[in-house]
GULUMVO-905283 format. One record per residue: residue number from 1; residue in three letters; x, y, z of N, C-alpha, C, O, CB in turn. Coordinates in Angstrom, 2 decimals. Glycine has a CB too. Layout:
+------+------+---------+---------+---------+---------+---------+---------+---------+---------+---------+---------+---------+---------+---------+---------+---------+
! resi ! resn !    n.c1 !    n.c2 !    n.c3 !   ca.c1 !   ca.c2 !   ca.c3 !    c.c1 !    c.c2 !    c.c3 !    o.c1 !    o.c2 !    o.c3 !   cb.c1 !   cb.c2 !   cb.c3 !
+------+------+---------+---------+---------+---------+---------+---------+---------+---------+---------+---------+---------+---------+---------+---------+---------+
!  NUM !  ala !       X !       Y !       Z !       X !       Y !       Z !       X !       Y !       Z !       X !       Y !       Z !       X !       Y !       Z !
...
+------+------+---------+---------+---------+---------+---------+---------+---------+---------+---------+---------+---------+---------+---------+---------+---------+
***
This chain:
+------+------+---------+---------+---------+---------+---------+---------+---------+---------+---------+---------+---------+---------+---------+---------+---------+
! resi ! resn !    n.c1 !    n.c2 !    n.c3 !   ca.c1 !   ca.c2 !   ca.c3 !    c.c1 !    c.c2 !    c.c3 !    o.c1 !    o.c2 !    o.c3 !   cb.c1 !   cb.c2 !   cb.c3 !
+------+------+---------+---------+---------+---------+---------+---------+---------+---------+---------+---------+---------+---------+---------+---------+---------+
!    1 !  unk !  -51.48 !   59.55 !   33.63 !  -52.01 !   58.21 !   33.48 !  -53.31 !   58.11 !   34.28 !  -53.32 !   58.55 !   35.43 !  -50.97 !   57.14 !   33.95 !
!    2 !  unk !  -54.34 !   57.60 !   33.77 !  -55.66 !   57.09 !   34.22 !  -55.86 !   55.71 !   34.81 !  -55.74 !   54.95 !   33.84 !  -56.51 !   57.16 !   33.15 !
!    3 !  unk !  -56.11 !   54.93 !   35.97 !  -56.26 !   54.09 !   36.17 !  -57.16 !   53.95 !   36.76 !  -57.63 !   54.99 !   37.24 !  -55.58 !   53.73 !   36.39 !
!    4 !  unk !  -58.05 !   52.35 !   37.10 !  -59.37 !   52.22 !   37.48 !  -59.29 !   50.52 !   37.33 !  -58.42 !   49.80 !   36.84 !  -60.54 !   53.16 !   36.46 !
!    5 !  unk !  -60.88 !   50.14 !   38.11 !  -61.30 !   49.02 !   37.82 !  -62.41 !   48.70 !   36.67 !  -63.43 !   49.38 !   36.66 !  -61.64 !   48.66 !   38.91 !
!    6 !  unk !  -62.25 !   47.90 !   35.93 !  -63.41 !   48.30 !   34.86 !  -64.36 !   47.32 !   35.07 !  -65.49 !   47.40 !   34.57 !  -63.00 !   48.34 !   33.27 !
!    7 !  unk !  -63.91 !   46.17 !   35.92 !  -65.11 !   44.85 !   36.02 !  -64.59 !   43.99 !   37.38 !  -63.38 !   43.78 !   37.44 !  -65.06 !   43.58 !   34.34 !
!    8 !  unk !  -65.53 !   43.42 !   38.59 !  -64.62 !   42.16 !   39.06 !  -65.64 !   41.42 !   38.85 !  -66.72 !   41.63 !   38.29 !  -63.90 !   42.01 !   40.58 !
!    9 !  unk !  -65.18 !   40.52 !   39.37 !  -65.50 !   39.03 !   39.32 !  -65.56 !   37.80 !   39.81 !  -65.03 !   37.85 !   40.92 !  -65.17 !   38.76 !   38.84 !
!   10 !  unk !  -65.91 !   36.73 !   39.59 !  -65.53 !   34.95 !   40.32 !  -65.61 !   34.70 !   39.37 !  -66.39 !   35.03 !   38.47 !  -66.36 !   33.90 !   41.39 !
!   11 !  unk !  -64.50 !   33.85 !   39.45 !  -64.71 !   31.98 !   38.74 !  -64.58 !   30.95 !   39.41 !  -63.90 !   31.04 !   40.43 !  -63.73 !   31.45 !   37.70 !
!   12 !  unk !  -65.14 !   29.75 !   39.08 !  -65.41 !   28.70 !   40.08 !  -63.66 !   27.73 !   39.45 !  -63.05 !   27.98 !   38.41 !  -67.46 !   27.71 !   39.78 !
!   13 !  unk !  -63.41 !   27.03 !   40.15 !  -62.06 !   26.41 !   40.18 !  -62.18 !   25.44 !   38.52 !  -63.11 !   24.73 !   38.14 !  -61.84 !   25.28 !   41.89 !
!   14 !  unk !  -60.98 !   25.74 !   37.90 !  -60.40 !   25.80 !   37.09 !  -61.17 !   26.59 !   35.75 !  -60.60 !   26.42 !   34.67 !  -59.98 !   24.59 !   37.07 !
!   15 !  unk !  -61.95 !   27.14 !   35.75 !  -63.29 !   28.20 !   35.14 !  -61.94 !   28.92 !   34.13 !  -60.83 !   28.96 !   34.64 !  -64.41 !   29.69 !   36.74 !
!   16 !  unk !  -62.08 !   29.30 !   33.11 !  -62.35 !   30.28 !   32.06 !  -63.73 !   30.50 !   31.13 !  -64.62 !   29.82 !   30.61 !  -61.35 !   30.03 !   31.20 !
!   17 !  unk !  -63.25 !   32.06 !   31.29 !  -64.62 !   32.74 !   31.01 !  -64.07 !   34.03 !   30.52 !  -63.00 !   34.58 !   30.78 !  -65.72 !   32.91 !   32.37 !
!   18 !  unk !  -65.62 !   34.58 !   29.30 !  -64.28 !   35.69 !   28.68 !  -65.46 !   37.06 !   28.72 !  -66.67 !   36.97 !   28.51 !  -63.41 !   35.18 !   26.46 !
!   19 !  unk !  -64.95 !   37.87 !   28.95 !  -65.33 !   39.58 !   28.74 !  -65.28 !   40.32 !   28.36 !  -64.16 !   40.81 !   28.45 !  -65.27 !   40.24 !   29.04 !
!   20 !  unk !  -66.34 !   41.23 !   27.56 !  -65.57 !   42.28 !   27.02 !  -65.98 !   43.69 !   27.54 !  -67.04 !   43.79 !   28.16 !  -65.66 !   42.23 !   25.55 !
!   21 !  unk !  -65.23 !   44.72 !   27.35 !  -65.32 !   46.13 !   27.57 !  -65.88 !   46.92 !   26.42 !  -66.16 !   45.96 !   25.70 !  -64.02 !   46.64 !   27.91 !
!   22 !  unk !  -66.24 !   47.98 !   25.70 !  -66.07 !   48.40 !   24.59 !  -66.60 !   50.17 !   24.91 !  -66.93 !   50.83 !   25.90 !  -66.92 !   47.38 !   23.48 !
!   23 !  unk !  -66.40 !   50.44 !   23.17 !  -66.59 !   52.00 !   22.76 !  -64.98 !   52.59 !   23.77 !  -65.11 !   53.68 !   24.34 !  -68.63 !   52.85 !   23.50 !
!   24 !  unk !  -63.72 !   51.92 !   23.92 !  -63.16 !   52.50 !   24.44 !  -62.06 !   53.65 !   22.92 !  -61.99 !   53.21 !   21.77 !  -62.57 !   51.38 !   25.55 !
!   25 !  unk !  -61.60 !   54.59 !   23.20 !  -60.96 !   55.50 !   22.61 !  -59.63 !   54.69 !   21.30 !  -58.43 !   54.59 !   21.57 !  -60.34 !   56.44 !   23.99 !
!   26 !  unk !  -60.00 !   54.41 !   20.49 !  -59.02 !   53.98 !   19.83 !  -57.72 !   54.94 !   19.63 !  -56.86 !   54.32 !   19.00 !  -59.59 !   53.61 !   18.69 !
!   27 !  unk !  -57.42 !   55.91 !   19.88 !  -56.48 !   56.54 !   20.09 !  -55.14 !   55.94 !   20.93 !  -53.97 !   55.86 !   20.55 !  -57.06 !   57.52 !   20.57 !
!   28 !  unk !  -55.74 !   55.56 !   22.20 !  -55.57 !   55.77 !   23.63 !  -54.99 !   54.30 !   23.74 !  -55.50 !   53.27 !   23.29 !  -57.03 !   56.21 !   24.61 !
!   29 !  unk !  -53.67 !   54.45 !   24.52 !  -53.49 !   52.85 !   24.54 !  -53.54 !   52.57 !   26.19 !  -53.34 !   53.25 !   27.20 !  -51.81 !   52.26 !   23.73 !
!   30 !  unk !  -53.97 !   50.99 !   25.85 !  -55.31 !   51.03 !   27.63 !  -54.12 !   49.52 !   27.82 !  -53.96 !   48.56 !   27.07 !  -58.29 !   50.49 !   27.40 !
!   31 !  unk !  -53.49 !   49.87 !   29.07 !  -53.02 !   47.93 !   29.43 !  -53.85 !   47.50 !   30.37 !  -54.33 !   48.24 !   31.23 !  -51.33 !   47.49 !   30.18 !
!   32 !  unk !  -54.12 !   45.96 !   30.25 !  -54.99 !   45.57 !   31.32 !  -54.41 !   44.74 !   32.25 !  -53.42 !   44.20 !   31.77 !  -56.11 !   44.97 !   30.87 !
!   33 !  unk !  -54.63 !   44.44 !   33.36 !  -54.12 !   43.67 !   34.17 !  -55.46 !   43.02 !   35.42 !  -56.34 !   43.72 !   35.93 !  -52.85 !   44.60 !   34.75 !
!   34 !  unk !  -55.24 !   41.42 !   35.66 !  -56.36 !   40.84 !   36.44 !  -55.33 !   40.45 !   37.82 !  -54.33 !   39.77 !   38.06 !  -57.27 !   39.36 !   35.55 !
!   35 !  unk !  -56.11 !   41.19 !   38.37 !  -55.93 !   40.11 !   40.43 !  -56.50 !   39.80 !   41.14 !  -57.52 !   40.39 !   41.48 !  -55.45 !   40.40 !   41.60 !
!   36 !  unk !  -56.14 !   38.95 !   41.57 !  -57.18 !   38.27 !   42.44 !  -57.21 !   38.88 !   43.50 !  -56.31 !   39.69 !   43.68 !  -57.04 !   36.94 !   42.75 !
!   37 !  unk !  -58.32 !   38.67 !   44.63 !  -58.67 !   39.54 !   45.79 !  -58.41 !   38.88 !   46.54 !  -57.88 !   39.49 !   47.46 !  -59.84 !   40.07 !   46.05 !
!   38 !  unk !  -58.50 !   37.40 !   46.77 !  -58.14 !   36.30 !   47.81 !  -56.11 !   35.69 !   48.00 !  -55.37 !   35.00 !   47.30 !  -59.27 !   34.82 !   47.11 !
!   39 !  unk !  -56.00 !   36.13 !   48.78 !  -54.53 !   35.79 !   49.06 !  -54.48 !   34.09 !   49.19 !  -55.09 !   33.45 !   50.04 !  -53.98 !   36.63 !   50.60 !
!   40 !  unk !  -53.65 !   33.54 !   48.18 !  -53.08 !   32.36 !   48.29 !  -51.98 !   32.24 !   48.15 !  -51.62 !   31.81 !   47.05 !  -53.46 !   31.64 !   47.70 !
!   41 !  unk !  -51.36 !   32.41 !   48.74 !  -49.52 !   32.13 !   48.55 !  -49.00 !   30.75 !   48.20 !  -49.41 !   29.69 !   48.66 !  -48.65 !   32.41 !   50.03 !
!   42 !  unk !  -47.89 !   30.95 !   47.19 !  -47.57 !   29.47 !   46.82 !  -47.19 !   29.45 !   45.26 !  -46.12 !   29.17 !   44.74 !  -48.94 !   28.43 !   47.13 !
!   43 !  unk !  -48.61 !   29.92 !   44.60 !  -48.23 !   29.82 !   42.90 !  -49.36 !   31.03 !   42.70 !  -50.01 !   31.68 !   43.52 !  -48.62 !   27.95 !   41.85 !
!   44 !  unk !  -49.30 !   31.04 !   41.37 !  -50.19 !   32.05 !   40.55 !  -51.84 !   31.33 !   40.40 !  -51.97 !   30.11 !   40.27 !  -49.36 !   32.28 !   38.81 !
!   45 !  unk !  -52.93 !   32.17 !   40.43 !  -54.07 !   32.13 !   40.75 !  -55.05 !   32.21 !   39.67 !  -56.10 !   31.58 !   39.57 !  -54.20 !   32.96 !   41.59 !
!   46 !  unk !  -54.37 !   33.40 !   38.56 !  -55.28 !   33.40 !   37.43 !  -54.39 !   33.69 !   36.05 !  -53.19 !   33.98 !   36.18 !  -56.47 !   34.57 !   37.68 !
!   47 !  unk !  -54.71 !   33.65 !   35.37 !  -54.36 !   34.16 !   34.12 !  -55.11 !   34.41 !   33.06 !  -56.18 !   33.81 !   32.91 !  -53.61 !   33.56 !   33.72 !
!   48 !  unk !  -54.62 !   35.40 !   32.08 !  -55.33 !   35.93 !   31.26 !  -54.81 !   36.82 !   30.00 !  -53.70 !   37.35 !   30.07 !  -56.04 !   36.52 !   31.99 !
!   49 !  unk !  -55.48 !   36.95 !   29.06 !  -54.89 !   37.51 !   27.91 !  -56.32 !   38.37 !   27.19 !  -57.53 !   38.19 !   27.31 !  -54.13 !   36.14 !   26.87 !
!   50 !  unk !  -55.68 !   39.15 !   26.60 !  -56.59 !   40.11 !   26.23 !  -56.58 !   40.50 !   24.28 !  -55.64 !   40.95 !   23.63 !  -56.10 !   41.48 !   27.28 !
!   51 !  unk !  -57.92 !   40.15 !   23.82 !  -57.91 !   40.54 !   22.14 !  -59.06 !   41.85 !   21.69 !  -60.22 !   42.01 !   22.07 !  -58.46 !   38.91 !   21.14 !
!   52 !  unk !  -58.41 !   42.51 !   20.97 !  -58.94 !   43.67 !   20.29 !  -59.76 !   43.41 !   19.46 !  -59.65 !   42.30 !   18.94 !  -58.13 !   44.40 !   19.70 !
!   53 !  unk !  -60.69 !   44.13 !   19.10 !  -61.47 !   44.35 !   17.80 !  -61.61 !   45.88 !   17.34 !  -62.47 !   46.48 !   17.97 !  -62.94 !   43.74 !   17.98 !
!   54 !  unk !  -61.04 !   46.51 !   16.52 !  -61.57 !   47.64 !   16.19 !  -63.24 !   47.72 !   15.49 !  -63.52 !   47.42 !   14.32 !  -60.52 !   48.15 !   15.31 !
!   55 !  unk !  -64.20 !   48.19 !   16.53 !  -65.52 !   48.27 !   16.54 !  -66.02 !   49.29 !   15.52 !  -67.09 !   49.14 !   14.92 !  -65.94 !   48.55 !   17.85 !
!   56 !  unk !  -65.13 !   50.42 !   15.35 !  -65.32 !   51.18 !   13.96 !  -64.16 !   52.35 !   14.34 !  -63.53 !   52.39 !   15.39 !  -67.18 !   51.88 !   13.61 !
!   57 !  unk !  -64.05 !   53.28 !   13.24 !  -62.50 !   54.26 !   13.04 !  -62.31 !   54.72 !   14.11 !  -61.11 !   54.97 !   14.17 !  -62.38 !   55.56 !   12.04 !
!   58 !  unk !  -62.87 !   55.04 !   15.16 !  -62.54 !   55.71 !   16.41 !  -62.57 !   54.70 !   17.98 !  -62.06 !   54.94 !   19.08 !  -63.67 !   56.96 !   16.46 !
!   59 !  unk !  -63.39 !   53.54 !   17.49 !  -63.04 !   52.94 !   19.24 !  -62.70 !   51.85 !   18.98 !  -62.19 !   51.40 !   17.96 !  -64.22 !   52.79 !   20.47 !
!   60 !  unk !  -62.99 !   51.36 !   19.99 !  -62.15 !   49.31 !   20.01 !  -63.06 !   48.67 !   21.54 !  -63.55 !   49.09 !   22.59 !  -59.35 !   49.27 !   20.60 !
!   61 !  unk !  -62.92 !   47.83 !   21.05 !  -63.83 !   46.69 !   22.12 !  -62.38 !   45.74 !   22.53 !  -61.62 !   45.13 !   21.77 !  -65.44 !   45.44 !   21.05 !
!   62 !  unk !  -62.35 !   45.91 !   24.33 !  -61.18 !   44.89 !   24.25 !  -61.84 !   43.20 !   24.50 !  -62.78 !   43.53 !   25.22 !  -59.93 !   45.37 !   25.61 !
!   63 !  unk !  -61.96 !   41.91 !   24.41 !  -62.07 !   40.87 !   24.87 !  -61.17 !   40.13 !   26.27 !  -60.32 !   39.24 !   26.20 !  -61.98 !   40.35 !   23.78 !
!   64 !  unk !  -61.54 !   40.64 !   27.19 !  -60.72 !   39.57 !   28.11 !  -60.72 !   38.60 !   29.03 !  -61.07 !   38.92 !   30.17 !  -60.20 !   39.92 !   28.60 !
!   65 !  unk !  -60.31 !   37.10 !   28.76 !  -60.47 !   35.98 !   28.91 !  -59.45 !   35.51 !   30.08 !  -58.23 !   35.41 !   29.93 !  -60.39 !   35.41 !   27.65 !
!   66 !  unk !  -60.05 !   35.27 !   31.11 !  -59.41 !   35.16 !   32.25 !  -59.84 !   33.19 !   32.55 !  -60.80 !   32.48 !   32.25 !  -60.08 !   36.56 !   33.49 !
!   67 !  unk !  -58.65 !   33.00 !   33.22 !  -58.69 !   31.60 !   33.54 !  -58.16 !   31.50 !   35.19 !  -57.27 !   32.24 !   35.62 !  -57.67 !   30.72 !   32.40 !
!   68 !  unk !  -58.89 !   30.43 !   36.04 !  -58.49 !   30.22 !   37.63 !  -57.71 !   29.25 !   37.34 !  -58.27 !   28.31 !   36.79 !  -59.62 !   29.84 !   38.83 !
!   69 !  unk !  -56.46 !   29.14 !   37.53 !  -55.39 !   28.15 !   37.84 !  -55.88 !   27.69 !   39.08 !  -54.83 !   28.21 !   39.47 !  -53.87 !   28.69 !   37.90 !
!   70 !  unk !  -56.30 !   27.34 !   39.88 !  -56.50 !   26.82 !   41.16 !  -57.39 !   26.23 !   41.44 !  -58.28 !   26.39 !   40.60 !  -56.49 !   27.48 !   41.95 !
!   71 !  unk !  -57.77 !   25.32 !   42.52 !  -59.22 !   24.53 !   42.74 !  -60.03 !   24.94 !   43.68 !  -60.65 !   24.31 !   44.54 !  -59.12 !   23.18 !   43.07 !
!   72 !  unk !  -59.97 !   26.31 !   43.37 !  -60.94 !   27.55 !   44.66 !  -61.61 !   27.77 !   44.03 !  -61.53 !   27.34 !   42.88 !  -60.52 !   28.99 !   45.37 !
!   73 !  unk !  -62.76 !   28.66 !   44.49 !  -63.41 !   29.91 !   43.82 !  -61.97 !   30.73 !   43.69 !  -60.92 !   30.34 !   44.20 !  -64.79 !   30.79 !   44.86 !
!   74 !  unk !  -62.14 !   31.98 !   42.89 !  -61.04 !   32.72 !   42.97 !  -61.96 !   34.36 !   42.46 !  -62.62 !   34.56 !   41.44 !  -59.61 !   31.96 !   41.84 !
!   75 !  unk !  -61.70 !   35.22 !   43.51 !  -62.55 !   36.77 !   43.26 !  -61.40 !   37.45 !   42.34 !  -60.34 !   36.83 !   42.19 !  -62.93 !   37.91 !   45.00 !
!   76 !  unk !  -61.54 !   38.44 !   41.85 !  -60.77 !   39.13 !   40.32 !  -60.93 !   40.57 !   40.61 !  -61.93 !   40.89 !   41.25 !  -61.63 !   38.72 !   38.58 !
!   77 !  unk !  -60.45 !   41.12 !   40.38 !  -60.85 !   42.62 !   39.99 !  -59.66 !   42.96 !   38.32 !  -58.43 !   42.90 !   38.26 !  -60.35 !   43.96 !   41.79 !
!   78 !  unk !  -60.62 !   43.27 !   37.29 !  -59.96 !   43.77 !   35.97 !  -59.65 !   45.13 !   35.66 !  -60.45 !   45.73 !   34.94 !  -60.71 !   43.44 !   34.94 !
!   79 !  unk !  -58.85 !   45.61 !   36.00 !  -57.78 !   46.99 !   35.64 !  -57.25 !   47.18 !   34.95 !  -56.41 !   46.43 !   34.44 !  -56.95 !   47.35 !   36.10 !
!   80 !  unk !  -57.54 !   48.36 !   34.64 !  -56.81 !   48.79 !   33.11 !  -56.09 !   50.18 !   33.81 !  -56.28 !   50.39 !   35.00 !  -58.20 !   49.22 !   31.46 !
!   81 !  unk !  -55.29 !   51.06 !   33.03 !  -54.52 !   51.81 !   32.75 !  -54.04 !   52.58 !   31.55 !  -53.16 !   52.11 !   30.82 !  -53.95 !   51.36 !   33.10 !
!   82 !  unk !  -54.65 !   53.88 !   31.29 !  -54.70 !   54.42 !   30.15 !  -53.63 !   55.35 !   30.21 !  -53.64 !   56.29 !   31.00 !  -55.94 !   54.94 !   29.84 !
!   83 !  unk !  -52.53 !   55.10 !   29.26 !  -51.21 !   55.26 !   29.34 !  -50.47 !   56.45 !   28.42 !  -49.42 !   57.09 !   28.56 !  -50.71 !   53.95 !   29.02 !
!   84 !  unk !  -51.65 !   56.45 !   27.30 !  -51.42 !   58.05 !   26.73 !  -52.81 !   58.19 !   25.61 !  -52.99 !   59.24 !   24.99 !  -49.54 !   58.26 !   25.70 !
+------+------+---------+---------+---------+---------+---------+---------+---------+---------+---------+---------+---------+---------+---------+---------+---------+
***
């Protein structure tokens, strides 16, 4: 397994905002996962969901749209994990 950061980030309090990655291996299945860098204990900080486009027969562009649940700034780092 391959893992890494592929992007971080801010959003300003209650901010969604969306990103994409691309030319990644359409073969290859990639999970992504967002966290925040700032410790707030209590509830959850961000959330996010992630959409595909196959960009042509061999790669894919992922889209991912992250949202701050909170009334902070909130810092991110976006990780993926290439799983086979």
């Amino acid at each position: 397994m391959t893992t890494g950061v592929q992007f971080r980030g801010t959003l300003s309090p209650s901010q969604t905002q969306r990103w994409f990655t691309f030319n990644w291996d359409a073969n290859q299945h990639v999970l992504w996962e967002v966290v925040p860098d700032t410790a707030r204990p209590g509830a959850a900080e961000v959330d996010w969901n992630v959409a595909i486009e196959r960009a042509d027969p061999a790669h894919v562009t992922y889209w991912i749209t992250i949202t701050n649940l909170t009334a902070a700034n909130v810092q991110f780092e976006a990780r993926y994990a290439i799983i086979a």
